[in-house]
C-alpha positions in Angstrom: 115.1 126.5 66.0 112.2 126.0 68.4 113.8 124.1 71.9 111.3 121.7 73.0 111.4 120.9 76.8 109.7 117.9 78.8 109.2 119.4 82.5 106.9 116.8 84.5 104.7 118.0 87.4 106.1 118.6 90.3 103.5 117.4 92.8 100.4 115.3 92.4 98.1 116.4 95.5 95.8 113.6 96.6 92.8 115.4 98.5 90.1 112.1 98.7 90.6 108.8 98.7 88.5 105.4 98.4 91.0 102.0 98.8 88.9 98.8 98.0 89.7 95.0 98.4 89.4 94.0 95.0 89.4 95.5 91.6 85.9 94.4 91.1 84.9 96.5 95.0 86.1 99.0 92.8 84.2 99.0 89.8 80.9 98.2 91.7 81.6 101.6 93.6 82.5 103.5 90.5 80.5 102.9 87.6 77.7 101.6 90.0 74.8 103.6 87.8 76.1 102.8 84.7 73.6 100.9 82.7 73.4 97.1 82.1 75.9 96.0 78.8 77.9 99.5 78.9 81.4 99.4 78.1 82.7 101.5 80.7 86.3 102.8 81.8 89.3 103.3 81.4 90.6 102.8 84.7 94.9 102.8 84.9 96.5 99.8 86.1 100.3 100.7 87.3 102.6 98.8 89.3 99.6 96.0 90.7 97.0 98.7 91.2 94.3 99.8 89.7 92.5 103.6 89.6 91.2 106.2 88.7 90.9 109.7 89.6 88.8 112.7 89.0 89.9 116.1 89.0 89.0 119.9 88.9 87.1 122.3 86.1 89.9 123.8 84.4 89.7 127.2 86.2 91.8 130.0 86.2 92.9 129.0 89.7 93.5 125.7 88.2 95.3 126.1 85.3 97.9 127.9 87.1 98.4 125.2 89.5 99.3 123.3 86.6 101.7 125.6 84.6 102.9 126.0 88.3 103.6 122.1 88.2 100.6 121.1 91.1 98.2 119.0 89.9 95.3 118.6 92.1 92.9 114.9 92.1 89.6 115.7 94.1 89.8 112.2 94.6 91.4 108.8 93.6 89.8 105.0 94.1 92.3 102.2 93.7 92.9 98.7 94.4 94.8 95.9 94.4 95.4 94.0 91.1 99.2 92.3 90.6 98.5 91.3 87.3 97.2 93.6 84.2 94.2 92.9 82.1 92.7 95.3 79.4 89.3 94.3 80.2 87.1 93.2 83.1 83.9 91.6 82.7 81.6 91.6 85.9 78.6 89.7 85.1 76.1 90.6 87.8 76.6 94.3 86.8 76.4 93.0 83.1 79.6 95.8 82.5 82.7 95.4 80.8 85.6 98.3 82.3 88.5 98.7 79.6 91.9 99.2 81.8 94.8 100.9 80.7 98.3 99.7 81.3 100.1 103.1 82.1 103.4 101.5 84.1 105.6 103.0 81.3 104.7 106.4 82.3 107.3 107.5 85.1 104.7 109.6 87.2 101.7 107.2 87.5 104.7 104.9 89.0 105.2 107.3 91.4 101.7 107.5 92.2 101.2 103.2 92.7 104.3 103.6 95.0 102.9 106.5 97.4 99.4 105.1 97.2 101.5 101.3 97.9 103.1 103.0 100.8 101.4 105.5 102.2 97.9 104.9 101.4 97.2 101.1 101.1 98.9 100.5 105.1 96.2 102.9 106.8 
């Protein structure tokens, strides 16, 4: 019988980050070459933020970070946003950004909290 395991990472490391005012801040900053009409996205909306991240080429050095359980975001842009929406339409851009809700998921919750507490105060 095959045993099937869940093991979640063990560390999420953080090594850039941009916090903006506003949800729209933050799509002006990150899809701010995207062309005119674009559906764009998805950002992650957790716990009243929004983000989204970027992350490493799957390297050697990489991937065994991850089997090791350390995942590594070059860099994460969030913002404040209490309630969710699957779609923001911002009309002097002329782009819609899809959003997806990921507060179910247990580790993106611990991400809004640290980013709540450690990086939205500074």
């Amino acid at each position: 019988m095959t045993e099937v395991i869940y093991q979640p990472r063990k560390q999420i490391i953080i090594h850039e980050y941009s916090y903006y005012d506003t949800v729209e801040d933050l799509i002006r900053g990150t899809f701010a070459g995207a062309p005119p009409g674009v559906t764009a996205g998805p950002l992650r909306w957790v716990d009243g933020i929004v983000l989204r991240h970027t992350t490493y080429p799957m390297t050697d050095t990489v991937v065994k970070e991850l089997i090791e359980g350390r995942v590594h975001w070059d860099h994460v842009a969030f913002a404040p946003m209490e309630e969710y929406r699957p779609t923001i339409h911002l009309e002097d851009m002329q782009i819609t950004v899809k959003i997806a809700n990921v507060s179910a998921n247990p580790i993106f919750q611990t991400i809004a909290k640290f980013i709540k507490e450690e990086l939205m105060k500074k």
